[in-house]
C-alpha positions as semicolon CSV with decimal commas, in nm:
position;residue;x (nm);y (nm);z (nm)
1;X;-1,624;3,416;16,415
2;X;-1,305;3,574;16,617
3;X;-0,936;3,535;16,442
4;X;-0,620;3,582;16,588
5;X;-0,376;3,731;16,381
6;X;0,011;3,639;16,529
7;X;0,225;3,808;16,209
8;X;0,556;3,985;16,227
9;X;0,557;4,151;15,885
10;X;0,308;4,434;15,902
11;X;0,199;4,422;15,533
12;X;0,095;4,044;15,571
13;X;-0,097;4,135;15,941
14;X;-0,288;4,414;15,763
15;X;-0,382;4,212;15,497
16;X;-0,503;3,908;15,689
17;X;-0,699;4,159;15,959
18;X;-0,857;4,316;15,629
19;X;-0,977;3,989;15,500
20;X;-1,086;3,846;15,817
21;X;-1,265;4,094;15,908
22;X;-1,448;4,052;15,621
23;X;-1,635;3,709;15,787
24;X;-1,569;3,829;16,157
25;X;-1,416;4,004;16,433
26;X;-0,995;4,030;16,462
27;X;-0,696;4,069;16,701
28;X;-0,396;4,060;16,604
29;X;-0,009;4,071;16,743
30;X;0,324;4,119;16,598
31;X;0,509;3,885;16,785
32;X;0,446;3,482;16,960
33;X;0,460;3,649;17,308
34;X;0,185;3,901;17,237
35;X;0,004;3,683;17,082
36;X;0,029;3,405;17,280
37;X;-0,115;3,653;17,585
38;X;-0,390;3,725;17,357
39;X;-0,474;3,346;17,309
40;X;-0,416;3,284;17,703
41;X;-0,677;3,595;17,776
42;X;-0,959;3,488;17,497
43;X;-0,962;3,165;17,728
44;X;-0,950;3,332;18,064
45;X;-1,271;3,586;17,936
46;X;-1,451;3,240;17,844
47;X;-1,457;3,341;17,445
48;X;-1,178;3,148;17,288
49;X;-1,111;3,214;16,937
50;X;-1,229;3,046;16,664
51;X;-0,898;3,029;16,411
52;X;-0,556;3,162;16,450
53;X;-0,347;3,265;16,199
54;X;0,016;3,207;16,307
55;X;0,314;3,300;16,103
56;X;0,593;3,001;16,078
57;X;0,904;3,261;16,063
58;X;0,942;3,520;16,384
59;X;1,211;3,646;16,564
60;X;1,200;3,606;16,923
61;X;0,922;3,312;17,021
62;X;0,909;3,140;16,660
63;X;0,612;3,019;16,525
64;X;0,681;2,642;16,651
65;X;0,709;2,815;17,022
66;X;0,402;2,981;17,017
67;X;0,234;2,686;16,853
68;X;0,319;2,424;17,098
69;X;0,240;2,680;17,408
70;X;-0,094;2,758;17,241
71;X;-0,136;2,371;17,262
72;X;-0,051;2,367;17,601
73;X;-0,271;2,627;17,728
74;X;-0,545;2,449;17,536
75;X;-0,505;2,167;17,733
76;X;-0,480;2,375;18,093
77;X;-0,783;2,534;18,073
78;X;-1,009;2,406;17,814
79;X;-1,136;2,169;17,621
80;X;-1,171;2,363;17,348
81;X;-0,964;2,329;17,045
82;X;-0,866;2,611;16,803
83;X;-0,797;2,564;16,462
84;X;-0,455;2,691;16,391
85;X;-0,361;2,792;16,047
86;X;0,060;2,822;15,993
87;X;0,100;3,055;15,736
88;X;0,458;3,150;15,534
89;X;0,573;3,264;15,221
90;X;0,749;2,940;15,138
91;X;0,606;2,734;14,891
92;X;0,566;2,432;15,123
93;X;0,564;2,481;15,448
94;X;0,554;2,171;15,591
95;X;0,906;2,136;15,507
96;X;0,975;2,370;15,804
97;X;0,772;2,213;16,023
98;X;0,854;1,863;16,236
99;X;0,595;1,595;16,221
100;X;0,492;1,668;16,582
101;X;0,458;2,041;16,491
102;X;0,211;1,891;16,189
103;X;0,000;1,704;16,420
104;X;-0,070;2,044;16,624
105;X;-0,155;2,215;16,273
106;X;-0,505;2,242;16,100
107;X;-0,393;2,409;15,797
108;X;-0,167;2,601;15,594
109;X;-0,168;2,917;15,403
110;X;0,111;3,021;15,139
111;X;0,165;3,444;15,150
112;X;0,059;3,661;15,023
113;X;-0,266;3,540;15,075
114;X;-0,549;3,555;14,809
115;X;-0,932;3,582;14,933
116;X;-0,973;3,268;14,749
117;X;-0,695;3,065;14,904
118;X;-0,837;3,243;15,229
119;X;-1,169;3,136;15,170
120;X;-1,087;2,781;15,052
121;X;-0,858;2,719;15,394
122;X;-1,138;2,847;15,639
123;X;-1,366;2,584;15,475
124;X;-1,125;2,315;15,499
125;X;-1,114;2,356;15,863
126;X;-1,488;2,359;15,900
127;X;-1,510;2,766;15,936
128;X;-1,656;2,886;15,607
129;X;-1,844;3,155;15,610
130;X;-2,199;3,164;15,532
131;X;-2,278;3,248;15,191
């Protein structure tokens, strides 16, 4: 499996890379423009990835930005779909989201994130790892 990793906060992007890379290979960016390059050039090379991990609070291009241009180069130039998983440390994130932000999302995952709670979102999406 490949993850992108689009995370402001360095603690919380070394963390996620660490677990990831656990179950598979990881990019990762500190921003929604780098990121969203990263996404756009995983689907130019043919090998889009399978999950990205997007943080909900950024500066610059925000996590609702880079979600809805992630959509949009989806549509472009594939057919494939990503599963996107928002992550924050709010509680409940869906409060910051709008319900055509939701619609775009696969998952959530409250910070700091837990192996278990990492584990248990990848399945819900259909990416568990094998055992």
């Amino acid at each position: 499996m490949t993850f992108l990793i689009i995370e402001d906060e360095f603690a919380s992007r070394r963390i996620l890379v660490t677990l990831l890379g656990r179950v598979g290979e990881t990019e990762d960016a500190s921003d929604g423009e780098s990121g969203l390059e990263l996404f756009r050039t995983s689907i130019q090379r043919g090998t889009p990835y399978d999950a990205v991990f997007l943080d909900i609070m950024m500066p610059g291009m925000d996590g609702h930005e880079t979600l809805v241009e992630i959509r949009r180069a989806e549509e472009i130039t594939t057919n494939h779909r990503t599963k996107i998983i928002m992550t924050t440390s709010l509680d409940d994130p869906r409060e910051l989201m709008t319900p055509a932000d939701n619609k775009l999302v696969d998952a959530y995952l409250v910070k700091p994130v837990r192996w278990n709670s990492l584990i248990a979102v990848l399945d819900s999406v259909g990416l568990a790892p094998e055992s």
